[in-house]
C-alpha positions in Angstrom: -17.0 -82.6 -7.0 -20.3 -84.4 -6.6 -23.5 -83.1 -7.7 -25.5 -81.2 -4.7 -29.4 -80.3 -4.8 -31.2 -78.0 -2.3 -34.4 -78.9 -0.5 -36.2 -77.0 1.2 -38.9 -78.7 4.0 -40.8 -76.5 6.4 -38.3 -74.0 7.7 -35.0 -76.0 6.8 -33.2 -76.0 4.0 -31.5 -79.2 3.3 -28.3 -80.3 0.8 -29.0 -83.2 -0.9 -26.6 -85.8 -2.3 -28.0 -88.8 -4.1 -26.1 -92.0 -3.6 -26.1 -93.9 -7.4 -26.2 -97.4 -7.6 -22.1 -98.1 -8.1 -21.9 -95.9 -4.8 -21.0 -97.9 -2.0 -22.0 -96.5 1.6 -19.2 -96.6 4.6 -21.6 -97.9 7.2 -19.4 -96.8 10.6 -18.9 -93.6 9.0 -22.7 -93.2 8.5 -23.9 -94.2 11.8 -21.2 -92.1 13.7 -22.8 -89.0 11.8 -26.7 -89.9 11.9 -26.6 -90.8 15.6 -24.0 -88.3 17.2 -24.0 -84.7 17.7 -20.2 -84.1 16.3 -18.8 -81.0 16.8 -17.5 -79.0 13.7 -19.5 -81.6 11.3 -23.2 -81.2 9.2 -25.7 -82.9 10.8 -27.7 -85.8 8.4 -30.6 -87.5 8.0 -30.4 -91.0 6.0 -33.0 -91.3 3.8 -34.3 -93.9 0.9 -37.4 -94.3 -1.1 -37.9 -97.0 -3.5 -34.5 -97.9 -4.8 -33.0 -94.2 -4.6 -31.0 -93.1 -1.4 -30.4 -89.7 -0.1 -27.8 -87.9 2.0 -29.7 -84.6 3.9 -27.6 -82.1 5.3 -29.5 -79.6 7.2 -28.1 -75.8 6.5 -30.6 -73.8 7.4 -29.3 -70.3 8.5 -26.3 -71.1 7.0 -23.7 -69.8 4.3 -20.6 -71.2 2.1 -17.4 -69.9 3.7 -17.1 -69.0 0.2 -19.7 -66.6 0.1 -19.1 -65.4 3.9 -15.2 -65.0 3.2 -16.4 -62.5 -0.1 -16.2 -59.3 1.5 -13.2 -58.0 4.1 -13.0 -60.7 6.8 -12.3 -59.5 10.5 -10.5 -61.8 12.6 -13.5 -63.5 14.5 -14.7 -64.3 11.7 -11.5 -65.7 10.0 -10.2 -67.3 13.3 -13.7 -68.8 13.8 -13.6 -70.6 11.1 -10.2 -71.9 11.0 -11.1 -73.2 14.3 -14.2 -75.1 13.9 -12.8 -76.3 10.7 -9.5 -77.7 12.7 -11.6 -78.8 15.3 -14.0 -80.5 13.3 -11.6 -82.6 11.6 -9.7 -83.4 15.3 -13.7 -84.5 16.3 -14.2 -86.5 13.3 -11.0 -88.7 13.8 -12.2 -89.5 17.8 -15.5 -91.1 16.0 -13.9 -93.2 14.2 -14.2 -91.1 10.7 -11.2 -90.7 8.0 -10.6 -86.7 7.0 -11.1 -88.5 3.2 -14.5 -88.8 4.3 -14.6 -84.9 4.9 -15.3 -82.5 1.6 -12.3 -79.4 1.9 -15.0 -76.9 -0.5 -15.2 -73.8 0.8 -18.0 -73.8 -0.9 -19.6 -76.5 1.0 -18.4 -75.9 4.1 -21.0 -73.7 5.9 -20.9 -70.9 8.2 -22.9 -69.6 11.0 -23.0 -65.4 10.1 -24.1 -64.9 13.6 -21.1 -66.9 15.8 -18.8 -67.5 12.8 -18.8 -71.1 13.5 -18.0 -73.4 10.5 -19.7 -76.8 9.7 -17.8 -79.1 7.4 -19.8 -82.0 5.6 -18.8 -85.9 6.0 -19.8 -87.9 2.7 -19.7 -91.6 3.9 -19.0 -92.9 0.7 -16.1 -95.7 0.7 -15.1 -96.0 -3.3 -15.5 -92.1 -4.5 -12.4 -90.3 -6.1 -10.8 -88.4 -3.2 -7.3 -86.2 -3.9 -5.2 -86.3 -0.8 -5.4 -82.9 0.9 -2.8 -81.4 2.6 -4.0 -79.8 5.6 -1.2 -77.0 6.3 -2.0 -76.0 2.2 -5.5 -75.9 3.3 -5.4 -73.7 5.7 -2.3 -71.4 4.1 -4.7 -71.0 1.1 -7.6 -69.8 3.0 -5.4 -67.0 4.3 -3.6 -66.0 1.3 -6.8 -65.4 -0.4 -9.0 -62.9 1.6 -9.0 -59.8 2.7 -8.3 -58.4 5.8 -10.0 -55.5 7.6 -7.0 -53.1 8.0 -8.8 -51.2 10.8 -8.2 -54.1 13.3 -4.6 -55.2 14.6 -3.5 -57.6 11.8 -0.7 -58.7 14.0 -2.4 -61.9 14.3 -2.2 -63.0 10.6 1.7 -62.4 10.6 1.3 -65.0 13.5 -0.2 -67.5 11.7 1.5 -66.8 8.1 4.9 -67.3 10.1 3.8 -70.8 12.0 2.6 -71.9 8.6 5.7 -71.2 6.9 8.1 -72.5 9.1 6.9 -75.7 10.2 7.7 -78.8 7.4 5.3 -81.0 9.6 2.1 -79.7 10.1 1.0 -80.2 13.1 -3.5 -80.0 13.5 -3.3 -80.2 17.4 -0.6 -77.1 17.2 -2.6 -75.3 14.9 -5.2 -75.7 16.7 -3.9 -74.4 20.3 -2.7 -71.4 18.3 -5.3 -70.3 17.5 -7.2 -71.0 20.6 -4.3 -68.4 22.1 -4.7 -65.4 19.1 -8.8 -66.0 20.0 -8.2 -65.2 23.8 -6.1 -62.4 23.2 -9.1 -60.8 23.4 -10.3 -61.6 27.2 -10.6 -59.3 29.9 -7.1 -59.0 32.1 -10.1 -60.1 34.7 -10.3 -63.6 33.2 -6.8 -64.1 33.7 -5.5 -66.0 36.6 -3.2 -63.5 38.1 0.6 -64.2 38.4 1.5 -65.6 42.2 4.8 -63.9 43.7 8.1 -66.5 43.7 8.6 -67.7 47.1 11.5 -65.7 48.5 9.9 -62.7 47.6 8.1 -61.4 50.8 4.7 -60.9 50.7 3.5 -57.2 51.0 0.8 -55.3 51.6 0.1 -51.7 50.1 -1.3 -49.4 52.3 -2.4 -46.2 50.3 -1.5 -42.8 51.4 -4.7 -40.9 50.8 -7.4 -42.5 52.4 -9.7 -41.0 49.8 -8.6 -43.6 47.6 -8.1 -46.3 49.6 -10.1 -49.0 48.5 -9.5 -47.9 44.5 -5.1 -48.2 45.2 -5.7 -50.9 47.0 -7.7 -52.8 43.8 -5.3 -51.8 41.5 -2.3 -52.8 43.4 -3.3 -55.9 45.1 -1.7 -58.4 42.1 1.3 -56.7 41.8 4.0 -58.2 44.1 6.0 -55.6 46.2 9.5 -55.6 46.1 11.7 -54.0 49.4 15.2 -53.7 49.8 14.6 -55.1 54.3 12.4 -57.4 55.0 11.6 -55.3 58.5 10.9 -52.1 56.4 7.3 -51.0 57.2 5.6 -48.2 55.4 5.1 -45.6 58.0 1.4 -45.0 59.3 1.8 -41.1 59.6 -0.1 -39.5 56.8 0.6 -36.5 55.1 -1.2 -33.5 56.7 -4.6 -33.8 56.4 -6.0 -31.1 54.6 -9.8 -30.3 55.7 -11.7 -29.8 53.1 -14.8 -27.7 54.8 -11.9 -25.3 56.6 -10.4 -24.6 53.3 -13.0 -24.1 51.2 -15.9 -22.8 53.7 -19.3 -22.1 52.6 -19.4 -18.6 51.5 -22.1 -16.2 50.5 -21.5 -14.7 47.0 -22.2 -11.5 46.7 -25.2 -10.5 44.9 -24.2 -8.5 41.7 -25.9 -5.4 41.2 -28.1 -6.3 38.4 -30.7 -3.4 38.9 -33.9 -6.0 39.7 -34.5 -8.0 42.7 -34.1 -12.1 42.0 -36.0 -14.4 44.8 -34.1 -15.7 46.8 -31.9 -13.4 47.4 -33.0 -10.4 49.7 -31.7 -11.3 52.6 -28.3 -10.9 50.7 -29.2 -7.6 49.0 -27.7 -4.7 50.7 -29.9 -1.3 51.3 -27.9 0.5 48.5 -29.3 -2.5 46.1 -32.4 -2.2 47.2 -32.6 1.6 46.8 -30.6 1.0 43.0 -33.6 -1.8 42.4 -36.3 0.8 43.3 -34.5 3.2 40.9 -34.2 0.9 37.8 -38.0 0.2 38.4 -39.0 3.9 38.4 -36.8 4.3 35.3 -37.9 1.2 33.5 -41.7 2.7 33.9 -40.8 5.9 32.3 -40.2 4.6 29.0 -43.7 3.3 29.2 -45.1 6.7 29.5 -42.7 9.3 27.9 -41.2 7.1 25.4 -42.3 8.7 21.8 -40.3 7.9 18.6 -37.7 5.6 17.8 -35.0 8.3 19.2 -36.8 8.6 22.7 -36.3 4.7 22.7 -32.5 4.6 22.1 -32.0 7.5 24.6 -33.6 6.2 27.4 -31.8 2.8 26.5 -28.1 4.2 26.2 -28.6 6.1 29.9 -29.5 3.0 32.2 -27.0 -0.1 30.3 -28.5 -2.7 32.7 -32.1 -1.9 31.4 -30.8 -2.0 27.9 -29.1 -5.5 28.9 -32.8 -6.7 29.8 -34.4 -5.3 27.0 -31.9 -7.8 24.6 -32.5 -10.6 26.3 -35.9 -10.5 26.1 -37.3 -12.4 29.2 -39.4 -11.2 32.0 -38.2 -11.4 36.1 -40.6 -12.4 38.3 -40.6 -9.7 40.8 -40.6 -7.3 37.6 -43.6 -6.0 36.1 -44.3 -7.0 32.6 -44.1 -3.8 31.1 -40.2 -3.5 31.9 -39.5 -5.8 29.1 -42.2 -4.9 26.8 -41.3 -3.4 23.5 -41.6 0.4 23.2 -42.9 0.3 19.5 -44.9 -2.6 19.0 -46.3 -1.8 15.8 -43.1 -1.6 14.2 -41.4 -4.9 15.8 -44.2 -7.2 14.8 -44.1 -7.4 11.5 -39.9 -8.0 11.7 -41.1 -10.9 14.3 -44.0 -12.6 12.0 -41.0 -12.5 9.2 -38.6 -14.2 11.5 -40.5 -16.8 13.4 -42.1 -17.9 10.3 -39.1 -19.7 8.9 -38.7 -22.3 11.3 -42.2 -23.8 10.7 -41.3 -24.8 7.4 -37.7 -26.6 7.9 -39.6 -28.4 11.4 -42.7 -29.5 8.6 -39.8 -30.6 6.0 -38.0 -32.7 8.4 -40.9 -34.6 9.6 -42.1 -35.3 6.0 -38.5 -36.4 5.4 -37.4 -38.3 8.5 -37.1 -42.1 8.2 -38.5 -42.3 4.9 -35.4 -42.8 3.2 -31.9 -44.6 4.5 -29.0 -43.7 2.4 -26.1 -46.6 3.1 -22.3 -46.2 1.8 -22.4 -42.7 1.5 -24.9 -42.7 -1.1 -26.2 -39.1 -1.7 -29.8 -38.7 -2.9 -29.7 -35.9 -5.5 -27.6 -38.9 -7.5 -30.9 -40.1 -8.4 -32.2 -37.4 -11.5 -35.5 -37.1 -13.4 -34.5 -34.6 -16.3 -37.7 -33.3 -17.9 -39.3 -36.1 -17.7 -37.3 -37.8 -20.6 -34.5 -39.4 -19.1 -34.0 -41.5 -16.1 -30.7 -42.1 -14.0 -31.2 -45.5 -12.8 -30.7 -46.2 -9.1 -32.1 -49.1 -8.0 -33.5 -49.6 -4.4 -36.1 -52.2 -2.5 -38.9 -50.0 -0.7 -40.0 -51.3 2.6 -44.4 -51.0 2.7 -44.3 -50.8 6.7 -42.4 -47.2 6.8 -41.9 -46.3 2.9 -38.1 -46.4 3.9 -35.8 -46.7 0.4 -33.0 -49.3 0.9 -30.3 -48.1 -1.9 -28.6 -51.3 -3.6 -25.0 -49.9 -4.3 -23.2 -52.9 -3.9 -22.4 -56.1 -6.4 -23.9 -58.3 -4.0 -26.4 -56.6 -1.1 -27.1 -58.8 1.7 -30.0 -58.6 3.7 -30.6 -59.5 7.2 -30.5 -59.1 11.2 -27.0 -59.8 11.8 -25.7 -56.3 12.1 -21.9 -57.0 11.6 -22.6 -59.2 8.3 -25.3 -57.7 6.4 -25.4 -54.3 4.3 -29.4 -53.8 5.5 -30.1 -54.6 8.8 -33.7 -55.4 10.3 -33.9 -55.4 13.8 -37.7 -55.3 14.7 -39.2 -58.3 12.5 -37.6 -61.3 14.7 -38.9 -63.5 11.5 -36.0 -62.3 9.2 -32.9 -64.4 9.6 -29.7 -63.4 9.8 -28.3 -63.9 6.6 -31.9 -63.7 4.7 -31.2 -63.1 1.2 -29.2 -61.3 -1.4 -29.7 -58.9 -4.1 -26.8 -59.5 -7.3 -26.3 -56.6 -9.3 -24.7 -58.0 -12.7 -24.7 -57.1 -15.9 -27.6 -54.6 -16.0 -29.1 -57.3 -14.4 -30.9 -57.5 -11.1 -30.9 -60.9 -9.1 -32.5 -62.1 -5.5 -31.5 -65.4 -3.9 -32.6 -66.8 -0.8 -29.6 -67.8 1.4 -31.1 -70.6 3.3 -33.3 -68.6 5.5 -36.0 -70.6 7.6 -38.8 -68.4 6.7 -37.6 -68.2 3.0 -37.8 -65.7 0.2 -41.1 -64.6 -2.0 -40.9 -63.0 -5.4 -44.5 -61.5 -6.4 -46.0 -64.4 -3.8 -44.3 -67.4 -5.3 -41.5 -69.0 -2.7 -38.3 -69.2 -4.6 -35.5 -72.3 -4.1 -32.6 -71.4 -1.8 -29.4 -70.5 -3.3 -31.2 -69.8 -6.7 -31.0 -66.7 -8.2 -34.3 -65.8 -9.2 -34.4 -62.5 -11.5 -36.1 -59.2 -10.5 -37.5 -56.3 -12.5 -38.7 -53.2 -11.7 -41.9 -52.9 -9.6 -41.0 -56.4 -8.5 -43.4 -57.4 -5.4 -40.0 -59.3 -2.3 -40.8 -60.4 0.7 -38.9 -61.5 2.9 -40.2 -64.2 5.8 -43.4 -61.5 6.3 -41.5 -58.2 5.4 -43.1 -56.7 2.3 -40.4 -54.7 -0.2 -40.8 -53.9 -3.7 -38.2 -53.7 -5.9 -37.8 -50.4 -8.3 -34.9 -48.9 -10.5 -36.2 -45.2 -10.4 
């Protein structure tokens, strides 16, 4: 494979391939891709200064399918690229371009992270060493080697493994229509142009019974083709018996339980004898108040009248009810119990506002992982700290992406609109700790010095990142 460099200019990132002098540069093929828009293929800029000439593919806020294929692959994202790539390849040959101009890399064939799109590159170079490819390998190859999520329906890779397999003629335009089908399977029945009825079938139409849910039948059965044994058979127009709903179930006044207190609202439905009970409770509730002495006088008077006692644990005042009904008979002795009680749940509501947001755990990553023992030894976790919040971004993954493409990235930012999708990673290996910019527009800084994309740049601890203007710091403890 040829020798790529990366270049970064403003907010793109650029491949570069140099064109040496024994080189010699298919002229249709290069103006096809300079001055057309082609679907599925890198766009380039020609360039040449002095005697050296350059090839400038533009992949900013894009990824190797290698790299984007690394992790468990779901099906838009394998069936996306499958069919860009076949597409591509179907565009190229309608301009005129060979597919032995087109580079079958995974590793430089890039992906758009946020609609799984691929981009192939077309090197325009007439006399370089070019294996034939065999497409239907290509593609077989690309699915025998990742992995699947097994929490989707997988039924669609037996589908493709099968057509593989058991044509001897690959067929690109076949292919492609396949999996233009396994792609819609998921669209809306709504989409779908419903199926017409034959022509000797009659033509019905479904009246629903219960006119409640007329217009919701009458939705659901309007596609569906009625079949009848006569032609002349008419559904009959008599409905069941209507039931009437006020008759049956007529407004009815519940009967006020005898609770022992007047509620508002309610006296016209309060009979004289709960009145005359109400006027009771109250004369009993003030006795307590007066007589009560001791904690024994307190449970007597409580055990006689059970709905006072009923009050007196609930612990809330009526509002036709004087305040002293619910008042505590011994407040010298309950306050104390109360300060002890209500003093707790300061503390936990103080704890959890010192402790909320300041810390994101990802993977299932428990915090009391992370040990200082006596000060002597440290158990090394390593983690970027976000300056805005203080919030602790736990690395516990060989390769930690970071971005603001939610299904792709292990951290996801969603308020800085600066960040790009598929920002930059963090590489865990060997002991050693790693950040490379992945071809983000607003690019990667390591202690305020820009770094090259797709460089790994090493980190230590204390490390000042920043991502477009998103200040982290690196630390292992």
């Amino acid at each position: 494979m040829k020798n790529f460099t990366f270049e970064t200019q403003g907010a793109n990132t650029y491949l570069v391939y140099e064109i040496s002098d024994n080189e010699n540069i298919d002229t249709l093929s290069l103006g096809m891709i300079t001055h057309n828009k082609i679907s599925g293929i890198l766009p380039v800029v020609y360039t040449q200064m002095d005697n050296n000439k350059y090839l400038k593919y533009n992949i900013s806020s894009k990824i190797p399918v290698k790299q984007f294929f690394s992790s468990v692959v779901s099906k838009k994202r394998l069936l996306g690229v499958l069919y860009s790539i076949a597409n591509g390849i179907l565009a190229a040959e309608e301009y005129m371009i060979e597919p032995s101009s087109l580079i079958f890399d995974l590793e430089y064939i890039y992906a758009d992270v946020s609609t799984c799109e691929a981009y192939m590159i077309c090197l325009p170079i007439l006399d370089k060493d070019v294996d034939f490819v065999d497409l239907g390998s290509f593609f077989k190859n690309i699915v025998f080697s990742i992995q699947f999520d097994q929490t989707e329906n997988c039924d669609y890779v037996a589908k493709l493994i099968s057509y593989l397999n058991s044509n001897s003629v690959f067929s690109l335009v076949d292919f492609k229509q396949i999996l233009f089908d396994l792609m819609n399977n998921n669209i809306p029945r709504k989409n779908v142009m419903p199926m017409q009825p034959a022509e000797n079938e009659p033509k019905q139409i479904v009246r629903a019974q219960n006119s409640g849910i007329n217009s919701y039948a009458q939705d659901l059965r309007k596609p569906e083709p009625v079949v009848t044994q006569n032609n002349n058979f008419t559904v009959p127009k008599t409905s069941p018996p209507k039931v009437n709903i006020p008759e049956n179930k007529p407004n009815k006044v519940n009967k006020p339980v005898n609770v022992g207190f007047e509620i508002p609202g309610m006296n016209n439905g309060m009979t004289a004898f709960q009145k005359k009970e109400n006027e009771k409770g109250k004369v009993k509730a003030e006795k307590p108040k007066k007589e009560g002495k001791g904690l024994f006088s307190f449970f007597t008077k409580k055990s006689k009248n059970s709905d006072d006692a009923k009050i007196a644990e609930n612990n809330f005042s009526i509002p036709s009810q004087e305040q002293g009904y619910v008042q505590q008979p011994f407040p010298v002795q309950s306050q104390p119990n109360v300060q002890k009680v209500v003093s707790a749940p300061p503390v936990s509501q103080q704890e959890s506002k010192l402790n909320f947001g300041e810390t994101t755990v990802l993977s299932g990553l428990k915090l009391d992982e992370t040990v200082v023992l006596g000060g002597e030894s440290l158990t090394v976790k390593p983690y970027i700290l976000r300056i805005k919040n203080n919030e602790k971004i736990y690395i516990d993954k060989p390769v930690f992406r970071i971005g603001k493409e939610r299904s792709f990235v292990d951290y996801y930012i969603s308020d800085n609109p600066a960040v790009s999708r598929s920002h930059a990673n963090i590489i865990i290996r060997d002991n050693n700790y790693f950040v490379v910019d992945t071809n983000s527009k607003n690019h990667t800084y390591v202690d305020g010095v820009m770094i090259q994309s797709n460089i790994e740049i090493k980190i230590e601890h204390g490390t000042k990142l920043r991502f477009a203007n998103e200040e982290f710091e690196f630390r292992l403890y």
